[in-house]
N, CA, C and O atoms as a GROMACS GRO file, in nm:
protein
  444
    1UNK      N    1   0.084  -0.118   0.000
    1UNK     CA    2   0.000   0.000   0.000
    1UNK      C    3   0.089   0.124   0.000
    1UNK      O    4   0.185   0.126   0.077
    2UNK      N    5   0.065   0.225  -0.078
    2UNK     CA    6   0.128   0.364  -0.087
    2UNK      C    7   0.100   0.418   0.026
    2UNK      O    8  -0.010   0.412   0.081
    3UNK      N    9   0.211   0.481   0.073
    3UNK     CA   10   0.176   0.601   0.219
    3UNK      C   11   0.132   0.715   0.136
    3UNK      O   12   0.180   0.760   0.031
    4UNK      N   13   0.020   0.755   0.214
    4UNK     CA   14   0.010   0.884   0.190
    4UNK      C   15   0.071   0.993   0.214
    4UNK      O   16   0.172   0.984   0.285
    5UNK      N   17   0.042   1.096   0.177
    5UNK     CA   18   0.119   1.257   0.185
    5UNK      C   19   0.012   1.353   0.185
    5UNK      O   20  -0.081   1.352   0.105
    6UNK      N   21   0.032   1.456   0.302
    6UNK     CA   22  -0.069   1.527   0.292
    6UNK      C   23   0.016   1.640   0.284
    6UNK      O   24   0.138   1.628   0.300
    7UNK      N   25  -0.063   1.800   0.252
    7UNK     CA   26  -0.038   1.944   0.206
    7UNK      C   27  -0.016   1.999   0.342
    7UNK      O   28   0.068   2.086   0.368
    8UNK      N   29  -0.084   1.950   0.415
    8UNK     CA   30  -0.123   1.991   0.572
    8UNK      C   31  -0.222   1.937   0.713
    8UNK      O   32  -0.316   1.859   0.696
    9UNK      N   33  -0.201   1.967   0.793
    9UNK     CA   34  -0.280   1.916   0.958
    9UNK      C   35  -0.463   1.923   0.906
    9UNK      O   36  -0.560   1.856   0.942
   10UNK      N   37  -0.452   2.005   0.834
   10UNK     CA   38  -0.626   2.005   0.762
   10UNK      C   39  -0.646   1.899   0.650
   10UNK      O   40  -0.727   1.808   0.634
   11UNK      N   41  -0.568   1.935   0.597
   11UNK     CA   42  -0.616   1.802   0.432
   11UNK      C   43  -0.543   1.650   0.510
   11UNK      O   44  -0.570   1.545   0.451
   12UNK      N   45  -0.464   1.640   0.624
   12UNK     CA   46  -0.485   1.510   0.676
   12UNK      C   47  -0.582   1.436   0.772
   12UNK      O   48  -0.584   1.313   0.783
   13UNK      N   49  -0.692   1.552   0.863
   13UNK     CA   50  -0.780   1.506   0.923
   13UNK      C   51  -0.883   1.531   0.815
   13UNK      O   52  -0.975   1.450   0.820
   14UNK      N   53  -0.890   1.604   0.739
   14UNK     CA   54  -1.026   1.582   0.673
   14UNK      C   55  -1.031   1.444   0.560
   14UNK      O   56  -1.143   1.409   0.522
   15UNK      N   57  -0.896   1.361   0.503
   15UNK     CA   58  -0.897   1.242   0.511
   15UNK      C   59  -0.952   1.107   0.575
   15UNK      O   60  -0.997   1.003   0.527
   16UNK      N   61  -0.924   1.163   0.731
   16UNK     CA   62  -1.000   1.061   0.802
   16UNK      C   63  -1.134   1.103   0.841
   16UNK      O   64  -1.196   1.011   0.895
   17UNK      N   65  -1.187   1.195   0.834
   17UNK     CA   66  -1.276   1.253   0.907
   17UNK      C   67  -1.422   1.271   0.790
   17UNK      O   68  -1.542   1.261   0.817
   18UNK      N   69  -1.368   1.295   0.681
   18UNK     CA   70  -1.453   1.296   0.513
   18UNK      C   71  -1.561   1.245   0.526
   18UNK      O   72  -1.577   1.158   0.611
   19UNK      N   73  -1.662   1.286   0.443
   19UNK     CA   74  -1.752   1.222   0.421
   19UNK      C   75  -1.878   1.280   0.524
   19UNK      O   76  -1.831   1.354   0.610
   20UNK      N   77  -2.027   1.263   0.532
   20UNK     CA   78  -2.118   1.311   0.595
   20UNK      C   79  -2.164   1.242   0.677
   20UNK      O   80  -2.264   1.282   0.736
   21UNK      N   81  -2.094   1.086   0.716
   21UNK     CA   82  -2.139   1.038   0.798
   21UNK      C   83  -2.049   0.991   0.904
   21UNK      O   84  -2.108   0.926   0.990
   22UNK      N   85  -1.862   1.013   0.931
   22UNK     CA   86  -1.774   0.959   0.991
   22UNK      C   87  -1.814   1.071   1.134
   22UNK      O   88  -1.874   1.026   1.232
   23UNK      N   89  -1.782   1.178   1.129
   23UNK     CA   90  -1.824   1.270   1.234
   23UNK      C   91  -1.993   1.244   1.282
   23UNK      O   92  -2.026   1.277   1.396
   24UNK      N   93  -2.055   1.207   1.223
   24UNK     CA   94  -2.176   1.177   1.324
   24UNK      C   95  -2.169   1.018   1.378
   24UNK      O   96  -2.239   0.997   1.477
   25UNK      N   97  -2.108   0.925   1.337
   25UNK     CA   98  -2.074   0.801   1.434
   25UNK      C   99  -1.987   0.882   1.524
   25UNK      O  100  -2.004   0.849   1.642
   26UNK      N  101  -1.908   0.969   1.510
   26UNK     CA  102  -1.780   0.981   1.624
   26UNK      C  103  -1.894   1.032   1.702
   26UNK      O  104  -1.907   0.945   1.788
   27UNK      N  105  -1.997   1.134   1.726
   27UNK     CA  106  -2.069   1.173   1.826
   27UNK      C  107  -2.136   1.115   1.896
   27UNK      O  108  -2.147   1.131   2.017
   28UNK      N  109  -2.202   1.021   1.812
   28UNK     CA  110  -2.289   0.930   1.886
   28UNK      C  111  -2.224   0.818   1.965
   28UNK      O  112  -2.280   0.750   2.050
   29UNK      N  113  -2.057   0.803   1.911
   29UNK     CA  114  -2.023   0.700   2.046
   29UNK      C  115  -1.924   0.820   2.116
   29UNK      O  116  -1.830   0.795   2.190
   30UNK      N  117  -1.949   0.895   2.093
   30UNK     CA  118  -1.897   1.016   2.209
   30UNK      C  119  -1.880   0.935   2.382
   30UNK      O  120  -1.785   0.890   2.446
   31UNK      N  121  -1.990   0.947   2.398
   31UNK     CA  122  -2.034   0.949   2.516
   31UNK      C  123  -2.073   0.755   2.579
   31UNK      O  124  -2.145   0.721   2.673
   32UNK      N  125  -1.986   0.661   2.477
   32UNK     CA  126  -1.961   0.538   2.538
   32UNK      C  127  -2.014   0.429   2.443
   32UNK      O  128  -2.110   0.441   2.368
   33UNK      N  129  -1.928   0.308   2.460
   33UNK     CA  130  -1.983   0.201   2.321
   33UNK      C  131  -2.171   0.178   2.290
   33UNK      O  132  -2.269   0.216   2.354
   34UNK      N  133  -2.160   0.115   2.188
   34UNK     CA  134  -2.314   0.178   2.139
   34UNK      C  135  -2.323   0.002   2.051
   34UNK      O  136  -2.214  -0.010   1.995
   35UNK      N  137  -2.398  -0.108   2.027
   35UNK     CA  138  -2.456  -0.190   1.999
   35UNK      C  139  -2.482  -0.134   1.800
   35UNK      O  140  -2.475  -0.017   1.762
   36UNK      N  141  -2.503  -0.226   1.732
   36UNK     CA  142  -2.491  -0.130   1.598
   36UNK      C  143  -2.628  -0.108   1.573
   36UNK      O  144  -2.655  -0.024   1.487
   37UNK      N  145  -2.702  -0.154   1.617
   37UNK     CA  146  -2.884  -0.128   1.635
   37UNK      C  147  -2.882  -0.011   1.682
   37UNK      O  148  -2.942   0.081   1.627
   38UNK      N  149  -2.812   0.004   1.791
   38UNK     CA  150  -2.816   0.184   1.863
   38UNK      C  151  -2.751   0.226   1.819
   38UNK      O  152  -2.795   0.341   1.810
   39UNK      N  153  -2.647   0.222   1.768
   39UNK     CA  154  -2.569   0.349   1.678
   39UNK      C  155  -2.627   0.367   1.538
   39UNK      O  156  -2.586   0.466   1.476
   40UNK      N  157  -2.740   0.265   1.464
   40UNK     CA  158  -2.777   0.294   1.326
   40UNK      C  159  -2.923   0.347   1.368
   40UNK      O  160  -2.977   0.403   1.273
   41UNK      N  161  -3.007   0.346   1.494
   41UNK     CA  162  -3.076   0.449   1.534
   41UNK      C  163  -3.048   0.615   1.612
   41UNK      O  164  -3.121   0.713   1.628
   42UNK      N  165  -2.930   0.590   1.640
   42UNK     CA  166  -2.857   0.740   1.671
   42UNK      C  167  -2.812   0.799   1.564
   42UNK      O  168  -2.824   0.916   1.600
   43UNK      N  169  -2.767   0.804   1.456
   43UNK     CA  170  -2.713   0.823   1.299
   43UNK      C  171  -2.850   0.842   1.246
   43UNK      O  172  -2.882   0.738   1.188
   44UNK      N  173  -2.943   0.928   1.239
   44UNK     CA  174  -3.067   0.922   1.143
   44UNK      C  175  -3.039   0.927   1.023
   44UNK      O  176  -2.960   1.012   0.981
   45UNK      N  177  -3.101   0.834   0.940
   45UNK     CA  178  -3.049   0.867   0.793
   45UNK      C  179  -2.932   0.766   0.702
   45UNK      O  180  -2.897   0.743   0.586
   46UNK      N  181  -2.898   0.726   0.854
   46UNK     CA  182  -2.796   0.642   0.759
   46UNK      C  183  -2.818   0.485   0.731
   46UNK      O  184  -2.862   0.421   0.826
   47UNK      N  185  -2.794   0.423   0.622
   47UNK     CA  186  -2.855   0.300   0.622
   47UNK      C  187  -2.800   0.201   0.672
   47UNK      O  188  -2.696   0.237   0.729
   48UNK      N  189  -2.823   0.065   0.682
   48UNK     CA  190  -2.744  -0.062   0.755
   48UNK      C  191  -2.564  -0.025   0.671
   48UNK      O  192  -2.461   0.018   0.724
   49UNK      N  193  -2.587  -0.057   0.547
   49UNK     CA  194  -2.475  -0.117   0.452
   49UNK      C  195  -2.380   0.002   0.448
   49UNK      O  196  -2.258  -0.008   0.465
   50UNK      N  197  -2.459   0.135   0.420
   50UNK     CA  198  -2.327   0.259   0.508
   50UNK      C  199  -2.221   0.223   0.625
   50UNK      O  200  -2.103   0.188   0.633
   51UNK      N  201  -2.365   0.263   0.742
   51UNK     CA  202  -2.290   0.218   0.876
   51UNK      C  203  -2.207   0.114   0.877
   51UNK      O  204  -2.092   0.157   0.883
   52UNK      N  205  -2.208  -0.004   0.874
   52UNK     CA  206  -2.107  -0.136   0.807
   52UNK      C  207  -1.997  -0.004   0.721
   52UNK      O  208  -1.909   0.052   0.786
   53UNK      N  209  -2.009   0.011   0.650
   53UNK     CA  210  -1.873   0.058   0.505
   53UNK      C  211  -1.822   0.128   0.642
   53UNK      O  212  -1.759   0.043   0.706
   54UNK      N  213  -1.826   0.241   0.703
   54UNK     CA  214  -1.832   0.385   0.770
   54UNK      C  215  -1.724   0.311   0.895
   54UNK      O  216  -1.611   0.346   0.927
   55UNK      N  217  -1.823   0.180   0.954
   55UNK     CA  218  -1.752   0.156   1.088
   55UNK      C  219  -1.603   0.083   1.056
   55UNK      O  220  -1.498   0.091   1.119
   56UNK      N  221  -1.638   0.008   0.934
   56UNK     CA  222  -1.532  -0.112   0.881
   56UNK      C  223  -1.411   0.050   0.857
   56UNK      O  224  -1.299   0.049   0.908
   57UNK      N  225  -1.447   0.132   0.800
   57UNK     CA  226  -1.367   0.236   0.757
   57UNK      C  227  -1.253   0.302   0.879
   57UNK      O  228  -1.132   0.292   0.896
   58UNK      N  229  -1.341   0.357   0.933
   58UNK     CA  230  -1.306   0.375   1.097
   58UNK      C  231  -1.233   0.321   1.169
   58UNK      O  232  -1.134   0.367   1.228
   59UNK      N  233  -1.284   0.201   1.170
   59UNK     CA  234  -1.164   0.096   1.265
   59UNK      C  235  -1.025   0.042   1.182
   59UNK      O  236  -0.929  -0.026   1.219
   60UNK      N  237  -1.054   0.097   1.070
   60UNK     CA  238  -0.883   0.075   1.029
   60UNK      C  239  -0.834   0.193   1.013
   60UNK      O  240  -0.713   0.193   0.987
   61UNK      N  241  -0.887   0.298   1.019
   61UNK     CA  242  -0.796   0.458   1.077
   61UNK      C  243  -0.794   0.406   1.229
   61UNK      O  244  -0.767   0.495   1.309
   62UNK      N  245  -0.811   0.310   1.269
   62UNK     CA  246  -0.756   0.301   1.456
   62UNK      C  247  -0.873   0.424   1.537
   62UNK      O  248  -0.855   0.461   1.653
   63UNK      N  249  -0.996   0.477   1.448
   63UNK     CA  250  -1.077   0.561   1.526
   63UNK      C  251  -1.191   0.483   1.647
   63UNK      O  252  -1.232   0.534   1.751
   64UNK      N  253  -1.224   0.343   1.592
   64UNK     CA  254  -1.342   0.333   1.641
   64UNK      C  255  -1.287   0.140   1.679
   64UNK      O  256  -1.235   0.067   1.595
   65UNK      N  257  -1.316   0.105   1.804
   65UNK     CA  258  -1.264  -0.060   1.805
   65UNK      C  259  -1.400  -0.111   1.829
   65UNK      O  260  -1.489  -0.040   1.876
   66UNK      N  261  -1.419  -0.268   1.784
   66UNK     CA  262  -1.520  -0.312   1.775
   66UNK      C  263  -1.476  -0.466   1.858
   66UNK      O  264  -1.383  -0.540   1.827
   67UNK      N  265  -1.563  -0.482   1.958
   67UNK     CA  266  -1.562  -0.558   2.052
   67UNK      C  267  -1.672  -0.714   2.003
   67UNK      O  268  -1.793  -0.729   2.016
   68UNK      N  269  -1.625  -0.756   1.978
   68UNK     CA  270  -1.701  -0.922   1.935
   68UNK      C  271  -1.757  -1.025   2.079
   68UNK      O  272  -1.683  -1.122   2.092
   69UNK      N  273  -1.815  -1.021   2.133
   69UNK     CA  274  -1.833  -1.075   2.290
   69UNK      C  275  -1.930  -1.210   2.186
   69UNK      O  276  -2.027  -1.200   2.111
   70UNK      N  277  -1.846  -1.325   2.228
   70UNK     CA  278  -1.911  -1.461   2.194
   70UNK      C  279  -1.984  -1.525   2.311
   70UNK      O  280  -1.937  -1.587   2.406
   71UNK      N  281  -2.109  -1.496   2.281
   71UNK     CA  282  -2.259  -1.511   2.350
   71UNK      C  283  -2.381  -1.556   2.280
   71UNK      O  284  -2.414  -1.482   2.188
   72UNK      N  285  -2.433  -1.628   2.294
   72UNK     CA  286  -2.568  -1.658   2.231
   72UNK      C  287  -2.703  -1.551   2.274
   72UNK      O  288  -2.765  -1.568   2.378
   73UNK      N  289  -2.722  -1.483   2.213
   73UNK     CA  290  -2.728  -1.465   2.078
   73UNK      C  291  -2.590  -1.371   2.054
   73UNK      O  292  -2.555  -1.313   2.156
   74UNK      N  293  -2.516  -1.349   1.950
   74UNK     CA  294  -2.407  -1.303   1.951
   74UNK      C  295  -2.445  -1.145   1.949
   74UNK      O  296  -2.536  -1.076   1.902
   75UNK      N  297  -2.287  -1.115   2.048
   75UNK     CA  298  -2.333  -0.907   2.055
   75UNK      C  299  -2.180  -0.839   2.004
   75UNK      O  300  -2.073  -0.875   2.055
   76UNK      N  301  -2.187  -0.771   1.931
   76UNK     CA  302  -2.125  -0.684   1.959
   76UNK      C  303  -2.101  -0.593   1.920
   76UNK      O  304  -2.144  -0.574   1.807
   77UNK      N  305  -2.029  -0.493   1.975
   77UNK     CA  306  -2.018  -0.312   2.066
   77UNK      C  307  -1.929  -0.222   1.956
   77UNK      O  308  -1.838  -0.274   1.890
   78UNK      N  309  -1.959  -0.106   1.946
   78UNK     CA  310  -1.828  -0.046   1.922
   78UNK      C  311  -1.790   0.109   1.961
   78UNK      O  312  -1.870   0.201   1.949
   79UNK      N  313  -1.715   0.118   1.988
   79UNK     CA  314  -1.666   0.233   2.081
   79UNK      C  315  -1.534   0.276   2.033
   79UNK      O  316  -1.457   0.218   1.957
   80UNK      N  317  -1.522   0.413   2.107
   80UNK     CA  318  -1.403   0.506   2.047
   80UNK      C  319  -1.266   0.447   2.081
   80UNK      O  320  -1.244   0.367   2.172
   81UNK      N  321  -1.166   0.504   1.983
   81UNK     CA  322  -1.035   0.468   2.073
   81UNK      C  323  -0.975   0.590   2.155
   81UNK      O  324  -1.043   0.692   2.173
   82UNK      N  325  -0.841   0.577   2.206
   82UNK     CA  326  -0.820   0.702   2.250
   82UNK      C  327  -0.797   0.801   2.088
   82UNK      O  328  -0.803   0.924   2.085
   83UNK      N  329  -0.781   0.745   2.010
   83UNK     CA  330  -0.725   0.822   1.869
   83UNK      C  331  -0.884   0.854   1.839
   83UNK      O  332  -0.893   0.977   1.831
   84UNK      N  333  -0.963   0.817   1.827
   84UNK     CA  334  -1.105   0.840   1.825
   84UNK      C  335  -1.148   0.954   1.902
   84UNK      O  336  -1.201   1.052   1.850
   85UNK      N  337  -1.125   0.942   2.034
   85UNK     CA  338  -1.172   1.044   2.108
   85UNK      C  339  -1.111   1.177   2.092
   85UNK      O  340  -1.163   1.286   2.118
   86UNK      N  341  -0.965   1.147   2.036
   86UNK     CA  342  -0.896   1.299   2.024
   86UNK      C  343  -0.930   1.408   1.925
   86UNK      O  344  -0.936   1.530   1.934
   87UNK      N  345  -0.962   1.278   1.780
   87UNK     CA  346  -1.070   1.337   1.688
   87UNK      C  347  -1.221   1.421   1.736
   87UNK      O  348  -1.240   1.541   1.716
   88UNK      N  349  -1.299   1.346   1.788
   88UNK     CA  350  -1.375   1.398   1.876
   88UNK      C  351  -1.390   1.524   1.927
   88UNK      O  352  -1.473   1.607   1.889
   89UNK      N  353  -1.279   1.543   2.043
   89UNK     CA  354  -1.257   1.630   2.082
   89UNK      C  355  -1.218   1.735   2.003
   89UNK      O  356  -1.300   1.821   2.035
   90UNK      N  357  -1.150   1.780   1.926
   90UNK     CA  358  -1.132   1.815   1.807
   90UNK      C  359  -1.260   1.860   1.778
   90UNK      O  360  -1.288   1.970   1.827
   91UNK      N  361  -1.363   1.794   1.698
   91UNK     CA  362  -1.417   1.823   1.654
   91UNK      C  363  -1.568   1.933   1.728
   91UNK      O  364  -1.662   1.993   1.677
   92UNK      N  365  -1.523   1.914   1.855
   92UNK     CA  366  -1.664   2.023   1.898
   92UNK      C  367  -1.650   2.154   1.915
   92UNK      O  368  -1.733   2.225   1.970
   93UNK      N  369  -1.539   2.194   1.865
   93UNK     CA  370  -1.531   2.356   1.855
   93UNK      C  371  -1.628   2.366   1.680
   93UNK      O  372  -1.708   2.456   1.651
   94UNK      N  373  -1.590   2.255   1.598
   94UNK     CA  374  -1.643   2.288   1.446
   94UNK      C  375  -1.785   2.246   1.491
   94UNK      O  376  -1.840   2.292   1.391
   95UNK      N  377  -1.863   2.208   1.545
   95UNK     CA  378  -1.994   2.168   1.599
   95UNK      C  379  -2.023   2.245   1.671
   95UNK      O  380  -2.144   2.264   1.656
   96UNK      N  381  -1.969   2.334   1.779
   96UNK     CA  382  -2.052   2.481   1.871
   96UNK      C  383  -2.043   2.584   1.692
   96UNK      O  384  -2.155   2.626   1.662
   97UNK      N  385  -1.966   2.610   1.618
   97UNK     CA  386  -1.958   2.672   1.510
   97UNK      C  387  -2.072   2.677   1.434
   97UNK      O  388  -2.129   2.782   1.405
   98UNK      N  389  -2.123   2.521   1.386
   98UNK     CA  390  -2.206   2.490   1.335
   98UNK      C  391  -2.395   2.570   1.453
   98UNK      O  392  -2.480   2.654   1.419
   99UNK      N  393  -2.383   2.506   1.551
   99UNK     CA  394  -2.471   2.560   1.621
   99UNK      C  395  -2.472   2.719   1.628
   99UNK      O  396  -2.589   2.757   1.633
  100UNK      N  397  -2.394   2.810   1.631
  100UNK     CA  398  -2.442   2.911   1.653
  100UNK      C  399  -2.460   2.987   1.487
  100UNK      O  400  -2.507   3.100   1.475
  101UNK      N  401  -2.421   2.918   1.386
  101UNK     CA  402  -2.439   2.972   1.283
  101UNK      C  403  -2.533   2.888   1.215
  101UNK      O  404  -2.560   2.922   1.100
  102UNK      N  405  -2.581   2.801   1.253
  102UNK     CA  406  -2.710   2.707   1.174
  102UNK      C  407  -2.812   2.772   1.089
  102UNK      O  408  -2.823   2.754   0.968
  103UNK      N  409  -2.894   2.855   1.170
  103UNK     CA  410  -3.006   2.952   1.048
  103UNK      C  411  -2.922   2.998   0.925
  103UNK      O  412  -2.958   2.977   0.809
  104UNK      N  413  -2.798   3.067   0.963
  104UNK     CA  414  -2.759   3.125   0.870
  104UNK      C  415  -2.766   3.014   0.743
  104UNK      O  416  -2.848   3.022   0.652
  105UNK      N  417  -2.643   2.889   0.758
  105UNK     CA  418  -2.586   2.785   0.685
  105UNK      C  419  -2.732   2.732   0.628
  105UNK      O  420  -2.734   2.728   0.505
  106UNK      N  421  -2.856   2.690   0.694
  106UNK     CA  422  -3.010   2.602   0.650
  106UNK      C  423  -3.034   2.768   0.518
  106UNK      O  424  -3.061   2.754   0.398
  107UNK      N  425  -3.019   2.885   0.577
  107UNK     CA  426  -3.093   2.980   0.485
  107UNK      C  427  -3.023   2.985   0.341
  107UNK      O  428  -3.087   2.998   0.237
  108UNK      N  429  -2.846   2.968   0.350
  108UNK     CA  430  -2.781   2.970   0.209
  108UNK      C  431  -2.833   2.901   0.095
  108UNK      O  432  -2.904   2.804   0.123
  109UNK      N  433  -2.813   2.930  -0.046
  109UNK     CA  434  -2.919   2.848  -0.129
  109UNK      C  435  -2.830   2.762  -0.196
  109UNK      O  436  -2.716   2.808  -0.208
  110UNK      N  437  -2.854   2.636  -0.251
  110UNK     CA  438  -2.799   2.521  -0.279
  110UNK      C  439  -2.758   2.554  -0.406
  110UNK      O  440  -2.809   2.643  -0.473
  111UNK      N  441  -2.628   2.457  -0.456
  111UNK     CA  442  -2.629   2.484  -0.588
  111UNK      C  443  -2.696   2.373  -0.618
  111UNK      O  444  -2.725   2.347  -0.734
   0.00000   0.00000   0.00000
């Protein structure tokens, strides 16, 4: 596999971070591992076969670990790493941003 190269600290987290649905799994397991039934009802919008692509995606950037607990009926979890959470963290200054400028961003007109 080719290493990548990035321009900068921005065009390398927005690599891992891309896309409209990686930052809303990071929120929703914010706050502690989540079952994929509860994380594909916390994610509105997103479908089974996403979430699958999104999480499979995730856990090989080392963002998100997925816990396999062999039990009948079988369960399992997935939750942040510490590299996950730093993203995270990270990311709620661009999310208070988003909140206090929301009307504005919903009123702009689409191309």
């Amino acid at each position: 596999m080719k290493k990548q190269t990035y321009s900068c600290g921005l065009d390398a987290a927005v690599d891992v971070v891309g896309g409209k649905w990686k930052a809303l799994i990071l929120w929703a397991l914010h706050y502690g591992a989540l079952r994929f039934g509860e994380l594909n009802r916390r994610v509105s919008g997103i479908s089974e076969k996403m979430l699958i692509q999104q999480l499979r995606e995730m856990e090989s950037y080392g963002l998100v670990h997925r816990e396999v607990y062999h039990q009948v009926p079988p369960k399992v979890e997935y939750s942040l790493t510490e590299f996950g959470h730093s993203l995270n963290t990270a990311l709620i200054p661009l999310g208070e941003w988003g909140e206090i400028h929301m009307e504005t961003i919903e009123a702009l007109p689409r191309p």
